[in-house]
Phi, psi and omega in degrees: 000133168316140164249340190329304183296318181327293241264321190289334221276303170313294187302338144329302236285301207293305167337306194274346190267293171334319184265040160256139172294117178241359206319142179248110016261151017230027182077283185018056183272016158303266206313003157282320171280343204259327189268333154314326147309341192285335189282359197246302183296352165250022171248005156108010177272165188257147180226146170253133170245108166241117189276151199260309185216151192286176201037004217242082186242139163257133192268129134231146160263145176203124156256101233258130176255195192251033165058039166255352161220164167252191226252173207232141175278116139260122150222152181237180197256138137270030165241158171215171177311137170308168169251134151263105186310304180342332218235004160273176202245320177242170184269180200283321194209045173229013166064042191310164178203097197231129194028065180078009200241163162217125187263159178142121173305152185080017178289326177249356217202062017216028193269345166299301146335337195251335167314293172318334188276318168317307179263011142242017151282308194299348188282303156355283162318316191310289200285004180054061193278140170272127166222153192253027160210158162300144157264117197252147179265130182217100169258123177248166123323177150064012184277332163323332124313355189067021155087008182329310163280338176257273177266006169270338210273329197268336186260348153291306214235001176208082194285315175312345185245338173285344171305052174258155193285299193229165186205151196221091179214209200264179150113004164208181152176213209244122162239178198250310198252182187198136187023057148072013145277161159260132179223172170255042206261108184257140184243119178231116205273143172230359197233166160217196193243172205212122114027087175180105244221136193234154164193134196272095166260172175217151178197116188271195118236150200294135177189215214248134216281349120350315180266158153288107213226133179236031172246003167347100155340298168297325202254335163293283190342313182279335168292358165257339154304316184297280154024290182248030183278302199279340185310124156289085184273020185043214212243166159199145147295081156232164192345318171318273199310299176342301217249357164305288216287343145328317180284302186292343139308331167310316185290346201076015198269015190182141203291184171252196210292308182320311187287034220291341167272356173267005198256325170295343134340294184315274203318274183333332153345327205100166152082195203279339165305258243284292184306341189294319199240000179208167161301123186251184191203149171201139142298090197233352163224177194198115151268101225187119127110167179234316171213131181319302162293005171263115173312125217275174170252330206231156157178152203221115192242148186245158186211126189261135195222147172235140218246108179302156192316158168067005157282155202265157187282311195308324172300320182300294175335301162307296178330282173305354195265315187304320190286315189296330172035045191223139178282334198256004181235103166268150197264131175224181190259132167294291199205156177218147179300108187276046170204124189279183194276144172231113142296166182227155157333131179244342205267057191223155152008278209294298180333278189302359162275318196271345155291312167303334179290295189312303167315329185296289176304344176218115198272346182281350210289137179238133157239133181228147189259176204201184190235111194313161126305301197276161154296126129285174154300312221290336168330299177327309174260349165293320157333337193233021191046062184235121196265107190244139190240129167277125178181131184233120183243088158213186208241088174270155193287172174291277192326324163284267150020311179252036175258359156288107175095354211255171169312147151055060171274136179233157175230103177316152168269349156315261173013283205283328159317271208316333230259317183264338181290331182290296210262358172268344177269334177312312176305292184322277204256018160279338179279336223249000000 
């Protein structure tokens, strides 16, 4: 099959799929679903729009198989993360498209992905593919937000369209190097960390900015951030990663286990490895003060911390109260993950399809299953043991990997080529 036109066709759809503002909050992603439908609804498929909230819709689509299997999910998020425009080279939401790249939040996170997914729906339909499961198209909301509205709201209140074999969204993919190589190394996550967002209040007391003060809300708060800024919470093994790091030895990308202070070395390195193996913690909001001259009284801080599977949260909660070690600062629960993480099975149909497509196309390709950092949509439905794999198959550079929530985010059109041609042969034949 010609792809050419499919690859002109996509790069239209993802531009123009950019410039709508999906920013979460406050969302308002109907108009992202009404215009993937609309793109569905002139090739004669029928779409369901179901508002969650107002301005707020989940898109589903379906292509019906003859029920000799059962039906496989793509779904993807129409919301993405706010912008500080200020700290971009360009603007945010207009699909800028420059020396190979298109640029717009949500170009990797996630609506390049939801093109792909898109355009191997429409291929499916185009080409009369016979298939012996349904495919289902599914654009949600909220994920960005934790899905209140979107796929936990769709798994509450419409059980029947999540009532699937498999499932296909984010949360893996294709990098091109590893530990300072190049490589062709696909991660297809079954497993992901959980959620648990912490917040540090401190309460001094307050006067006039003028004077000397040794009780500062503010000047506590911040020696218990340097405090769990510096904690060394060293490495851990679970089960996932145990067996990540197995593969990847195999491969030769990494030493192995036996080998325990150079592979730990590696891992301590940093960066998405490194997150993989502990609890994390970042600091991301910060609150003080009224006036320059008033000593604040109250300061308040939020920490976004992600918890590996089998963790107890109220332990961490501890853990973190001791490092803080301060009487004048009390430690909560912000926000917690409403599912805990369930792994699922890799050893199934769909892995071993989307391992063969990939080999096939790169003899070189090492696929291995793997462990989000980060939430997905995909909790949801592992909760209910439907083994939904994160994966975006293309091969991204470290600079796109970090357009997730980040600046001057992008996708390339190799990328957006690879993307649609892999997942549209992934589809054909898990579905057909």
């Amino acid at each position: 099959m010609d792809l050419a036109p499919a690859f002109a066709e996509a790069l239209d759809i993802f531009v123009r799929y950019l410039q709508i503002d999906t920013s979460n909050p406050p969302g308002n992603e109907k108009p992202a679903a009404r215009f993937l439908g609309s793109l569905l609804e002139r090739e004669g498929i029928a779409c369901e729009y179901i508002e969650t909230q107002p301005n707020r819709e989940v898109l589903v689509a379906r292509l019906t198989g003859d029920g000799s299997k059962r039906p496989i999910m793509l779904c993807n998020h129409t919301d993405v993360v706010p912008v500080e425009e200020q700290y971009w080279d360009m603007p945010a939401f207009e699909g800028i498209v420059r020396d190979g790249r298109v640029y717009g939040r949500g170009a990797v996170d996630m609506k390049g992905c939801g093109v792909m997914q898109l355009m191997a729906f429409l291929l499916l339909h185009r080409n009369r593919v016979p298939l012996a499961r349904d495919v289902v198209f599914c654009a949600v909301p909220d994920e960005e937000a934790g899905s209140t509205w979107g796929m936990k709201w769709l798994c509450d209140n419409r059980p029947d369209i999540c009532d699937v074999e498999f499932e296909l969204s984010e949360g893996g993919g294709g990098a091109d190097r590893f530990a300072g190589e190049d490589v062709k190394l696909f991660n297809i996550a079954t497993n992901e960390k959980t959620i648990c967002w912490l917040q540090l209040t401190a309460v001094g007391t307050p006067g006039h900015g003028s004077r000397i003060h040794h009780d500062n809300s503010l000047v506590h708060l911040m020696r218990a951030l340097l405090r769990l800024e510096d904690w060394d919470r060293g490495i851990t093994f679970t089960p996932d990663t145990t067996a990540y790091i197995d593969r990847l030895a195999e491969a030769g990308l990494i030493p192995p286990r036996s080998e325990k202070d150079a592979l730990e070395a590696q891992i301590a390195r940093g960066g998405e490895l490194q997150a993989a193996f502990m609890n994390t913690l970042n600091i991301t909001e910060f609150r003080s003060g009224i006036k320059t001259n008033v000593v604040p009284a109250k300061s308040w801080a939020a920490i976004d911390c992600r918890l590996l599977p089998g963790q107890d949260p109220h332990d961490w909660l501890r853990q973190v109260r001791e490092v803080v070690a301060d009487d004048r600062i009390t430690v909560d629960f912000y926000r917690r993950g409403e599912v805990e993480p369930a792994a699922v099975p890799w050893d199934t149909e769909l892995f071993h399809t989307i391992r063969a497509v990939l080999t096939e196309a790169m003899e070189d390709a090492v696929v291995v299953p793997s462990m989000t950092i980060g939430a997905t949509d995909n909790r949801f439905l592992r909760a209910r043991g439907i083994p939904a794999y994160g994966f975006i198959p293309c091969l991204m550079s470290g600079a796109e990997r970090a357009g997730f929530h980040g600046n001057n985010e992008f996708l390339t059109i190799d990328n957006l080529n690879m993307g649609v041609e892999l997942m549209y042969e992934i589809v054909r034949r898990i579905a057909s």
